[in-house]
C-alpha positions in Angstrom: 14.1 28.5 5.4 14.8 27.2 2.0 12.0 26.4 -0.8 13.3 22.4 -0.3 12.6 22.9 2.8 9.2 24.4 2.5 8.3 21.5 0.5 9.7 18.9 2.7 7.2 20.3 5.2 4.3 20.2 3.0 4.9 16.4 2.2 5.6 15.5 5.4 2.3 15.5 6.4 0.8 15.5 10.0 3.3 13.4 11.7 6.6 15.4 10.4 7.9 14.9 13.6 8.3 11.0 13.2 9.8 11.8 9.8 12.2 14.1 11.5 13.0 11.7 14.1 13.4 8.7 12.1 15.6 10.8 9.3 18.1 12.3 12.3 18.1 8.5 14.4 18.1 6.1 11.7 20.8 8.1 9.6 23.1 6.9 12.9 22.3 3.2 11.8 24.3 1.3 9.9 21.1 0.0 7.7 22.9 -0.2 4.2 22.1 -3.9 2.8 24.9 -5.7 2.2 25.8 -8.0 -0.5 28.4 -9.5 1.1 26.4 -11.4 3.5 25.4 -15.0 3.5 21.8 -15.2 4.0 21.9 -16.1 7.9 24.4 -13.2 8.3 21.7 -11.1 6.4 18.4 -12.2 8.4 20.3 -12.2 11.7 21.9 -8.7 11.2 18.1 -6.9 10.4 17.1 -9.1 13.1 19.5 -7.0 15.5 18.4 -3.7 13.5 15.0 -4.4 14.9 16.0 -4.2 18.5 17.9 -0.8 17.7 14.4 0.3 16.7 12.3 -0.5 20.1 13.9 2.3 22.1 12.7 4.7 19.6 9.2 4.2 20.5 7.8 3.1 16.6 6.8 0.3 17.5 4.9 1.1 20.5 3.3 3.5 18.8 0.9 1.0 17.2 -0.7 -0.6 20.0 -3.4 1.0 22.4 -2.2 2.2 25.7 -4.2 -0.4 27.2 -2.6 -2.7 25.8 1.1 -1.4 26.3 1.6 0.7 23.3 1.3 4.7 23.3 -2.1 4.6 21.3 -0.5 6.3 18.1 -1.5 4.2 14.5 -0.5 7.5 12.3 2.6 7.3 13.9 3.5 3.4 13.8 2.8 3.5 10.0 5.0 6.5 8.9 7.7 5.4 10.8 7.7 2.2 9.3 7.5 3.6 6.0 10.4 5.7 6.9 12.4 2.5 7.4 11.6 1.8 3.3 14.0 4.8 2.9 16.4 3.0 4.2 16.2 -0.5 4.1 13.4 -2.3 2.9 14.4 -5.4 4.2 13.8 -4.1 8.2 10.7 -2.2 6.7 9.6 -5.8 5.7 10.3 -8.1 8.7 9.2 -4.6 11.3 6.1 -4.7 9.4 5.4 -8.5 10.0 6.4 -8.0 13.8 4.7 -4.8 14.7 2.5 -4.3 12.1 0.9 -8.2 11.1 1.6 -10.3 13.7 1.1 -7.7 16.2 -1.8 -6.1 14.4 -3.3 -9.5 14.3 -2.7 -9.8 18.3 -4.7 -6.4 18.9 -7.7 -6.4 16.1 -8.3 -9.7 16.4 -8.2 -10.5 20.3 -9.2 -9.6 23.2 -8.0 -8.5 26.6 -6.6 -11.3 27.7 -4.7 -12.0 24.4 -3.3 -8.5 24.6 -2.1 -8.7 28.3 -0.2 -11.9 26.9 1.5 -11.0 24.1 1.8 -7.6 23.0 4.4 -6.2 26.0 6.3 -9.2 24.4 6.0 -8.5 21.1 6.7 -4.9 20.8 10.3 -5.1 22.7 11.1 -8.5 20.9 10.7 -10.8 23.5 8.1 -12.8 21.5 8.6 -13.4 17.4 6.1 -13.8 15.4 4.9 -14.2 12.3 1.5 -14.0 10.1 0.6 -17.3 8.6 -2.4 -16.7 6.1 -1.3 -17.0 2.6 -1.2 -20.8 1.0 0.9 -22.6 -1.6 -2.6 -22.3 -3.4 -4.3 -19.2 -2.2 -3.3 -16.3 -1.7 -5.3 -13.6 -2.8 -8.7 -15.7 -2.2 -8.2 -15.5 1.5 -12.1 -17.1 2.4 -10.8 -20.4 0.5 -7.7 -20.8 2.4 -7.4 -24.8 3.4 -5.7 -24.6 6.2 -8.2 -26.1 9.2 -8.5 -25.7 12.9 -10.9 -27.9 14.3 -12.3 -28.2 18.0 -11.7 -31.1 20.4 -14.5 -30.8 23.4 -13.0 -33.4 24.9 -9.9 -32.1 25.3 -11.3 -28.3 25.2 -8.3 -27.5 22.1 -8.3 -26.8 18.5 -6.4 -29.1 16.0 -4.8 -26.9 13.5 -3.6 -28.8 10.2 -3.0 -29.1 6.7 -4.9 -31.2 4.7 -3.5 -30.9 1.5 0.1 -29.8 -0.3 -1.8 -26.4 -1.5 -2.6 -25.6 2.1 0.8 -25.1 3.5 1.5 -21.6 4.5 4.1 -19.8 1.9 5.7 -16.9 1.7 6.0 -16.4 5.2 8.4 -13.8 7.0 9.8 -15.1 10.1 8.5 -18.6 9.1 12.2 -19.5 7.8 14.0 -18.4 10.8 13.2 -16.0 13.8 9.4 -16.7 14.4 8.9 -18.4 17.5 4.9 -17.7 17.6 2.4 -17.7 14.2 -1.0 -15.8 13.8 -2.8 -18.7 11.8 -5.3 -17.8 9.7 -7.4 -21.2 9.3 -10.7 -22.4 8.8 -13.4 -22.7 11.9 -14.9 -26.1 12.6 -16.7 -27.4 15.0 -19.6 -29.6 15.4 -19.1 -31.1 12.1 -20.0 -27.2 11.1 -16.9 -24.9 9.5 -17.9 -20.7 10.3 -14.8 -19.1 7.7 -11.5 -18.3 8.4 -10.5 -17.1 11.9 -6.8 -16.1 13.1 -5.2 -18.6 15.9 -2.5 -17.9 17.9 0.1 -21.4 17.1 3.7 -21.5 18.8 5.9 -23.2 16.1 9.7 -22.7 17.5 10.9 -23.7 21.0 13.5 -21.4 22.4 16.4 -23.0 20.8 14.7 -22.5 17.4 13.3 -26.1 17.2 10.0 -26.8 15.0 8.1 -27.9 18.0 5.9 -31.4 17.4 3.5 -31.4 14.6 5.2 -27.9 13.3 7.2 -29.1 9.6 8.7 -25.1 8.8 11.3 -24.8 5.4 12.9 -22.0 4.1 12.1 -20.1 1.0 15.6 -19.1 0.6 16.6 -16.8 -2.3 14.0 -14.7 -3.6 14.4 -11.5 -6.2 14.7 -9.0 -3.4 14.7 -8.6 0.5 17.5 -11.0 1.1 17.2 -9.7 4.6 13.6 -11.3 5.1 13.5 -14.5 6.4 10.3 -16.2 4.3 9.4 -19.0 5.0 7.0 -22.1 4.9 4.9 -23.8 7.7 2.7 -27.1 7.3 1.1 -28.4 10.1 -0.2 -32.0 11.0 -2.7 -32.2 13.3 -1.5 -29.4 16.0 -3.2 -28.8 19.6 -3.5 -25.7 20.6 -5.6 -24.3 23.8 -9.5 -23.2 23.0 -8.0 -19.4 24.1 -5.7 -19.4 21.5 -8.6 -18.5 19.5 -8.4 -14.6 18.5 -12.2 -14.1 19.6 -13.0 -10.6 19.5 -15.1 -11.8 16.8 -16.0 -15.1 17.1 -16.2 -17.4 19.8 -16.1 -21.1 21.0 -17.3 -22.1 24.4 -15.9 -25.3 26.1 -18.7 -27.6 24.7 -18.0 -26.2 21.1 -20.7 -23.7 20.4 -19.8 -21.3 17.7 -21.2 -17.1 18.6 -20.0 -14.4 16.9 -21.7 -10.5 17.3 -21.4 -10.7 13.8 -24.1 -12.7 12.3 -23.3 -12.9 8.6 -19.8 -15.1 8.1 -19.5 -12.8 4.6 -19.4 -9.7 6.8 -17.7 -11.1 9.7 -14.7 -12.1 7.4 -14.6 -9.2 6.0 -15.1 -7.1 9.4 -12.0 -9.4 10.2 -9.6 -8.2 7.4 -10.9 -4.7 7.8 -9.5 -4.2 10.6 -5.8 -5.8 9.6 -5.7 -2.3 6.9 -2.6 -1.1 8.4 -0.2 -3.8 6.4 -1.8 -2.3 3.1 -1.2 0.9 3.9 2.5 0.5 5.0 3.2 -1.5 2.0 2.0 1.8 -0.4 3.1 4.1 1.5 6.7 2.2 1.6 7.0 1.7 -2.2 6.4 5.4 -2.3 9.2 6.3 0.4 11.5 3.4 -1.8 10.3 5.2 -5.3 11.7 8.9 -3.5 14.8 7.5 -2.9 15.2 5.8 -6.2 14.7 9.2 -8.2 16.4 11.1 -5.4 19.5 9.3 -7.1 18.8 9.1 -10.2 17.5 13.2 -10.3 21.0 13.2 -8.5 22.9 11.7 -11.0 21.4 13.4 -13.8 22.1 16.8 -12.3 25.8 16.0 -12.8 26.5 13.2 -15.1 27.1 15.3 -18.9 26.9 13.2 -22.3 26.8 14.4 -25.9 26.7 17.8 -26.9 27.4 19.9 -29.5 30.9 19.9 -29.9 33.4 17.6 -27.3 34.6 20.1 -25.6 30.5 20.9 -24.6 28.7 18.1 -23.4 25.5 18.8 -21.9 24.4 17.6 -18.3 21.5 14.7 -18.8 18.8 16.7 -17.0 19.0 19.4 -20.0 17.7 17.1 -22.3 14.3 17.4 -22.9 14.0 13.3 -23.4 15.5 13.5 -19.6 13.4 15.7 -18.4 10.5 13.7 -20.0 11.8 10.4 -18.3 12.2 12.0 -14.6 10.0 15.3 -14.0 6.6 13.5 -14.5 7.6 10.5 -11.7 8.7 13.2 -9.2 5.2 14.8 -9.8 3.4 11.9 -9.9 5.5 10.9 -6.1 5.1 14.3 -4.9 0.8 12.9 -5.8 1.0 10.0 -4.0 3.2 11.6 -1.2 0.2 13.8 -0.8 -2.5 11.1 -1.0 -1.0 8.7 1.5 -0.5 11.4 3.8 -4.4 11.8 3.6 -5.1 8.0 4.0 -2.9 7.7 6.9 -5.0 10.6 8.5 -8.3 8.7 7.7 -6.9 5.6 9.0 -5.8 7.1 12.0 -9.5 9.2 12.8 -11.0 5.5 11.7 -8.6 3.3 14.6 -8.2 5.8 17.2 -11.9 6.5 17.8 -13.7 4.7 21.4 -16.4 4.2 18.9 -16.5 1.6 15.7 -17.0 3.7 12.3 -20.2 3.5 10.2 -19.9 0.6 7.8 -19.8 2.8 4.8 -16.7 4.9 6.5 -15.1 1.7 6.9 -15.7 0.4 3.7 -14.4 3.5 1.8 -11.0 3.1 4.2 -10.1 -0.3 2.9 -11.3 0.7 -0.8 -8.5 3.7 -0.5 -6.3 1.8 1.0 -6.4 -1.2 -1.7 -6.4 1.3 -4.6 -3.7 3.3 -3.6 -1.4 0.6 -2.6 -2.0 -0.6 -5.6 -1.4 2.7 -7.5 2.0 3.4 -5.6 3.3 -0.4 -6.0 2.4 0.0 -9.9 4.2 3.7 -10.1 7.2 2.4 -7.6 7.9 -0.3 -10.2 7.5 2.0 -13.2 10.2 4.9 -12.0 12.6 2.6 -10.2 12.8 1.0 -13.3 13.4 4.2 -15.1 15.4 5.7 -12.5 17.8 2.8 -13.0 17.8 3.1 -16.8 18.6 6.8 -16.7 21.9 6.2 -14.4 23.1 3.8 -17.8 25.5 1.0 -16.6 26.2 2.8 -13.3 22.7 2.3 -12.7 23.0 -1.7 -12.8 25.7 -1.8 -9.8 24.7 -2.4 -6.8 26.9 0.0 -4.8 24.7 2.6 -6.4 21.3 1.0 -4.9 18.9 1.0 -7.8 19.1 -2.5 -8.3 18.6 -3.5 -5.0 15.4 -1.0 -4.4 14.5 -2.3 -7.7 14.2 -6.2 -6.5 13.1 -5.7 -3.2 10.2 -3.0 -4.1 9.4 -5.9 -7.5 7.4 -7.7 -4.8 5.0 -5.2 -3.3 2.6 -5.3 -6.3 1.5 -8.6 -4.9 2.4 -8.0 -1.1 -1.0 -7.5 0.9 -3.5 -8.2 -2.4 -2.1 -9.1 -6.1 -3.2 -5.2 -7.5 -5.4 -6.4 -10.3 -7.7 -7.7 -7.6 -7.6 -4.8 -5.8 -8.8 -2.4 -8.4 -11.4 -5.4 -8.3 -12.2 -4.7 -4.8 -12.1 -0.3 -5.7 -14.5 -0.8 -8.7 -16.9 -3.5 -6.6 -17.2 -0.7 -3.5 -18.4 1.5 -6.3 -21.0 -0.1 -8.6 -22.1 -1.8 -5.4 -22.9 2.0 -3.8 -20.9 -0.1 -0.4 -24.1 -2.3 -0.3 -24.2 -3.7 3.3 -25.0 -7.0 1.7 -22.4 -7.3 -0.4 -19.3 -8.6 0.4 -15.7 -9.6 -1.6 -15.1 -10.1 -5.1 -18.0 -12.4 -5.6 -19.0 -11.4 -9.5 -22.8 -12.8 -9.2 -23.2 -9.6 -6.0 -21.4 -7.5 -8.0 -23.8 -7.8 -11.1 -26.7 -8.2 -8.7 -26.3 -4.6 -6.6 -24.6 -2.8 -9.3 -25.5 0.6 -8.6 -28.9 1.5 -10.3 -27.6 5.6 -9.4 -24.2 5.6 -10.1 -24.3 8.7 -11.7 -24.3 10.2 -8.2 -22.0 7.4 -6.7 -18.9 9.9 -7.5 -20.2 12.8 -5.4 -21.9 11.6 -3.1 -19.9 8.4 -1.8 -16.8 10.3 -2.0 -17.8 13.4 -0.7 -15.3 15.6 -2.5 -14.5 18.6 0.1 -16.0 22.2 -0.3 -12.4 23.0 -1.8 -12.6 20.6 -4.5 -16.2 21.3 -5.6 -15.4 25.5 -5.4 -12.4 24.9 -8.2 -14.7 22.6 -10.4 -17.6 25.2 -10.5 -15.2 27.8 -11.1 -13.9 26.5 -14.1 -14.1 28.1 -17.3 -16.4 27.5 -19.7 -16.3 23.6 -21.6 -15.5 24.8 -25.2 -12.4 24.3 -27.0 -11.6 27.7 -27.2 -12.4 28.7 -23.8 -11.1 26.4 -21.1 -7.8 25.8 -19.7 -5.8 23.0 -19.1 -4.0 24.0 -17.0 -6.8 25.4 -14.7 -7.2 22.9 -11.5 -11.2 22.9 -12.1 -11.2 22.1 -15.6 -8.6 18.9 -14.2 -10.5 17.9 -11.5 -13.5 18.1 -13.8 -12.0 15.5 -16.4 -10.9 13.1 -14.0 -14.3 13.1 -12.2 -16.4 13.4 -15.6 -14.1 9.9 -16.9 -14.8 8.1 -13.6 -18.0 8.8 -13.9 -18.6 7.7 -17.7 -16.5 4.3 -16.6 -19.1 3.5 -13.6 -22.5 4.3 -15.7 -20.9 1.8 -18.8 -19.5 -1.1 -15.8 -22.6 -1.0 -14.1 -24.7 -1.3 -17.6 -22.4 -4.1 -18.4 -23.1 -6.1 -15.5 -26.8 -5.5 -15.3 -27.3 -7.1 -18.6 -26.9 -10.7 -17.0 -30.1 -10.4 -14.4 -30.5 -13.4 -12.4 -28.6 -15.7 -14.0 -25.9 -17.0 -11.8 -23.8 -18.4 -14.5 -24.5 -15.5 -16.7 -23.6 -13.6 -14.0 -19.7 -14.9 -14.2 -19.7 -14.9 -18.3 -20.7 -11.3 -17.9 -18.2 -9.8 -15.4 -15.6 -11.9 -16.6 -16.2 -10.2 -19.9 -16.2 -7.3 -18.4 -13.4 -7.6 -16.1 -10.9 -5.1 -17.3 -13.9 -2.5 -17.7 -14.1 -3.2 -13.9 -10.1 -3.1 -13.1 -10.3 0.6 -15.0 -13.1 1.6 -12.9 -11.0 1.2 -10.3 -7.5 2.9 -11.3 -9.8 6.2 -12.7 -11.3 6.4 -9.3 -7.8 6.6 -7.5 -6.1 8.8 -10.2 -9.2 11.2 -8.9 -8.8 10.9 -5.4 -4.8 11.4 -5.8 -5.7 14.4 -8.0 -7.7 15.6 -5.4 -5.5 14.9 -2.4 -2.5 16.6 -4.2 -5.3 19.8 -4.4 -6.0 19.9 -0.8 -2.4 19.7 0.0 -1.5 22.6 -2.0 -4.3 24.2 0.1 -2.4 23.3 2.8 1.4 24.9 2.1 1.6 28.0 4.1 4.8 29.3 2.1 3.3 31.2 -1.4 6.3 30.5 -3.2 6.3 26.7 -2.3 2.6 26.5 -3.0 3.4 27.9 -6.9 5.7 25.8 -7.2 3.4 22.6 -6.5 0.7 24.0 -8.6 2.7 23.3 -11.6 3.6 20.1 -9.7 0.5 19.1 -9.6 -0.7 20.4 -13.1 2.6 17.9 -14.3 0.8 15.1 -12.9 -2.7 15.8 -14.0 -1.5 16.4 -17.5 1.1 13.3 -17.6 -2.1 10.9 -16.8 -4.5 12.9 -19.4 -1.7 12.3 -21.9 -1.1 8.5 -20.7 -5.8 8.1 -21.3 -5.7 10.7 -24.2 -7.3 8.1 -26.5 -10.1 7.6 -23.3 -10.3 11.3 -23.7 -10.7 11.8 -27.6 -12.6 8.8 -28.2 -15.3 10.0 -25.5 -15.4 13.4 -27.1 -14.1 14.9 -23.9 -10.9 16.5 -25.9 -10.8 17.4 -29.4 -7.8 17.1 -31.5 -6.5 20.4 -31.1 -6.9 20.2 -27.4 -5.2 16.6 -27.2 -2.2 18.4 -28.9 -2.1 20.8 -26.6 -1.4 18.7 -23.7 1.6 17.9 -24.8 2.8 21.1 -25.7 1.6 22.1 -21.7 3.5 19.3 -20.6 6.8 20.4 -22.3 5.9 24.0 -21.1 5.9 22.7 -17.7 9.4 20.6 -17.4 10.9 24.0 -18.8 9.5 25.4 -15.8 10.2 22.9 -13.4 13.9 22.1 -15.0 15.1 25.0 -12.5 13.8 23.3 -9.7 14.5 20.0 -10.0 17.2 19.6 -7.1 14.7 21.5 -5.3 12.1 18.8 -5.8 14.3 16.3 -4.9 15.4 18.2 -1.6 11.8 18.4 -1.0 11.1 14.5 -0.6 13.4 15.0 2.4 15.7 11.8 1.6 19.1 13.3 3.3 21.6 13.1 0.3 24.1 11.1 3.3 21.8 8.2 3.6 21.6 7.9 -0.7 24.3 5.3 -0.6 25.1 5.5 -4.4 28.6 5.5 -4.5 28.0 7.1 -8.2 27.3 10.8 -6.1 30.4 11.0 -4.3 32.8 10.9 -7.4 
């Protein structure tokens, strides 16, 4: 077995095989977007893609037995990510079919709802779609517009759109295929509105026809995923039968009485959207399988493409040059990072969904904060070395037969897919300084100043509980003087990435407290101190990556595979000490002779890794056939 190889099976994680399967059947698709296509030849081609994908039991995989799925979540959201490395498009509209609309079906109904309509839904026979952004919200999700109100003379719900900003936008499906919608709409009844619910709403008869009350447009051409049809859904005064409420957790009995086993409607929302994490996590962990394939090529092309030199007849291959090296060999590291920590949040994810019994609150809680920090850490980082990736490739970059452009505009729209990232290193920083308060729920600034963590010099640790592994490495570092520690040591990393987070959470939460009761002060103050907040957030997750990268290292059976990631790993740490060095220095946690020498560590380590880089790539296990730059085969 080859040292590619060795790494390919670190980074595949728990459910390897489903990477295996997926790379061996999907590389026997023809799944290569085409430009070529009008946009109806497009949306209907994935379309048929889909249907290629049912035998291969993904989509099952998502849904419990019970149900008519094979009870597997870790699998259903690694094999669609595996789609991303070949098609984003069919990532996309799988991940509104099985994943959304599906995921809707199951977390949000009940028996009866799952007997209906997910046998259908997994083989195709029913389309659907997931209504809940609006024209005007989208992000604010418990201020959507959208109403369904409840008829007990007539025992239905009236679903509608009282305003421009309420239609539904952005849809996939909506446009074209969807036949069904999961509605996300304000609850009334008895004059009395308890928060946004999901509703089951046909919208297409079986000839494609908006059925009455149902106005549906198309979004047409966006900057990416051509293959997507998005679309737009307004809806004037729609009937819909009482049991087309999803009511696992709320309820409305025939004479309109509201019950819910959730009492507060902050925590019942929010239990609500909870349990729709999967869509988050699919989205990071795609922009991540996307960013692999983008510096697959370009690592690729760099490996053979020779420019300058020091005579003409001598012109040096791109990856020699140190600028090269500087523009590539950090992204891989920083992939092979995130590789590592969505691998860890898929695991956590899966203990979380396939348990009989619901999780503690705080479990919970810490899921979703992962899972909103790292998709917006790999969405951030996906647009960052795409970008790159297609820069270092020069003009042959900007074709499209060579892909880059098209993984470029199709991955442009994750960092706002499933939660714009700015307000999810909100939502990160808010789990923190709150010390996941039971009481306190959303972005709502006047909670967050309120239960900002009077502790949170012991929210890190113990909120977190970093593993025995972690904590042996830290207290094992050397000593803290400038003379005497290393940089390089994993302790002394671990240590400054946990010390920053730290010093960020003690400040934000000082910040916030200074506004006491005041409810308009409140705002002033956390608006002020809103990008203190947002870095609370991304220092957290560049820990937890950190961390995950560690315990994956731990994890690599093969010695020499395992050295090699070490200096993987110290590539990343060092890359994002050097990115905050002025955090670093101006907090006295570096001096200036130490800041220096990160960079010097840094160059140290892409002469090491320059040998390896092919073997790197190999290792994110992206078969060279299925590349589709045509720039590779000259």
């Amino acid at each position: 077995m080859t040292l590619s190889d060795e790494l390919r099976i670190s980074l595949d994680g728990k459910w390897r095989h489903i990477r295996e399967q997926s790379r061996k059947e999907l590389a026997t698709f023809d799944l290569a977007y085409d430009h070529d296509l009008t946009l109806d030849e497009a949306r209907d081609r994935v379309l048929e893609q889909m249907k290629k994908l049912v035998p291969t039991g993904i989509p099952a995989a998502g849904f419990k037995v019970s149900s008519g799925g094979t009870g597997d979540p870790g699998a259903s959201v690694t094999g669609i990510e595996m789609l991303a490395q070949f098609d984003l498009s069919l990532m996309v509209k799988a991940g509104v079919q099985w994943g959304l609309f599906g995921g809707a079906i199951e977390n949000l109904g009940t028996d009866k709802h799952h007997q209906q309509y997910i046998p259908g839904l997994i083989n195709l026979d029913i389309l659907g779609c997931f209504a809940m952004s609006e024209t005007g919200h989208g992000s604010d999700v418990q201020s959507l517009e959208t109403t369904a109100t409840y008829d007990p003379a007539t025992e239905e719900f009236v679903v509608h759109s009282p305003t421009p900003s309420a239609r539904k936008d952005y849809i996939g499906g909506a446009a074209a295929h969807a036949r069904v919608a999961a509605v996300f709409a304000q609850l009334v009844t008895k004059g009395e509105s308890y928060g946004v619910h999901c509703f089951v709403v046909p919208i297409r008869d079986e000839d494609g026809n908006d059925l009455p009350g149902i106005t549906t447009s198309d979004d047409k051409h966006k900057g990416g995923l051509g293959a997507v049809d998005n679309g737009r859904i307004v809806f004037d005064h729609v009937r819909i039968p009482r049991d087309n409420l999803l009511n696992k957790y709320g309820q409305v009995d025939a004479g309109g009485t509201y019950s819910s086993p959730i009492e507060s409607s902050n925590a019942r929302f929010f239990t609500m959207l909870g349990t729709l994490i999967r869509g988050r996590i699919s989205v990071g962990g795609s922009a991540s399988a996307a960013t692999e394939v983008a510096l697959s090529i370009a690592g690729r092309y760099a490996l053979k493409r020779r420019q300058f030199g020091p005579d003409a007849d001598h012109e040096i291959l791109l990856m020699d040059y140190r600028m090269h090296q500087r523009r590539l060999l950090p992204l891989i590291a920083k992939s092979y990072a995130m590789r590592f920590a969505q691998n860890q949040l898929v695991a956590r994810m899966d203990r979380v969904q396939s348990s009989e019994e619901p999780p503690p609150p705080h479990q919970q809680r810490e899921l979703e904060s992962r899972a909103a920090g790292l998709k917006a850490a790999q969405t951030w980082h996906a647009t960052k070395a795409i970008q790159e990736a297609r820069e270092a490739c020069g003009g042959a970059g900007y074709l499209a037969e060579n892909r880059l452009t098209t993984l470029k505009g199709d991955t442009d729209v994750f960092t706002t897919f499933e939660g714009d990232n700015h307000v999810l290193f909100q939502l990160v920083a808010k789990e923190l300084l709150t010390s996941y308060a039971q009481e306190v729920g959303g972005l709502d600034p006047v909670g967050m100043v309120k239960f900002a963590a009077g502790t949170v010099a012991d929210v890190v640790k113990e909120r977190t509980a970093a593993s025995q592994l972690i904590q042996r490495l830290i207290d094992a570092r050397p000593g803290s003087g400038d003379d005497d520690h290393d940089l390089l040591d994993r302790g002394t990393q671990l240590n400054l990435f946990e010390d920053r987070e730290q010093h960020v959470l003690e400040t934000a939460a000082r910040r916030l407290r200074r506004a006491g009761d005041d409810k308009v002060k409140a705002f002033e103050v956390f608006n002020a101190a809103q990008d203190h907040v947002i870095r609370a957030g991304r220092v957290h997750i560049e820990r937890i990556v950190l961390e995950a990268f560690t315990a994956g290292i731990a994890r690599c059976d093969d010695p020499e595979a395992q050295e090699l990631l070490r200096d993987v790993c110290s590539l990343y740490a060092l890359t994002a000490i050097e990115e905050d060095l002025a955090w670093f220095m101006g907090h006295n946690r570096l001096s200036d002779a130490r800041a220096k020498t990160v960079t010097s560590l840094i160059n140290d380590l892409l002469d090491k890794l320059r040998p390896h880089t092919l073997t790197l790539i190999e290792g994110f296990g992206v078969p060279e056939e299925t590349l589709g730059a045509a720039m590779l085969l000259d």
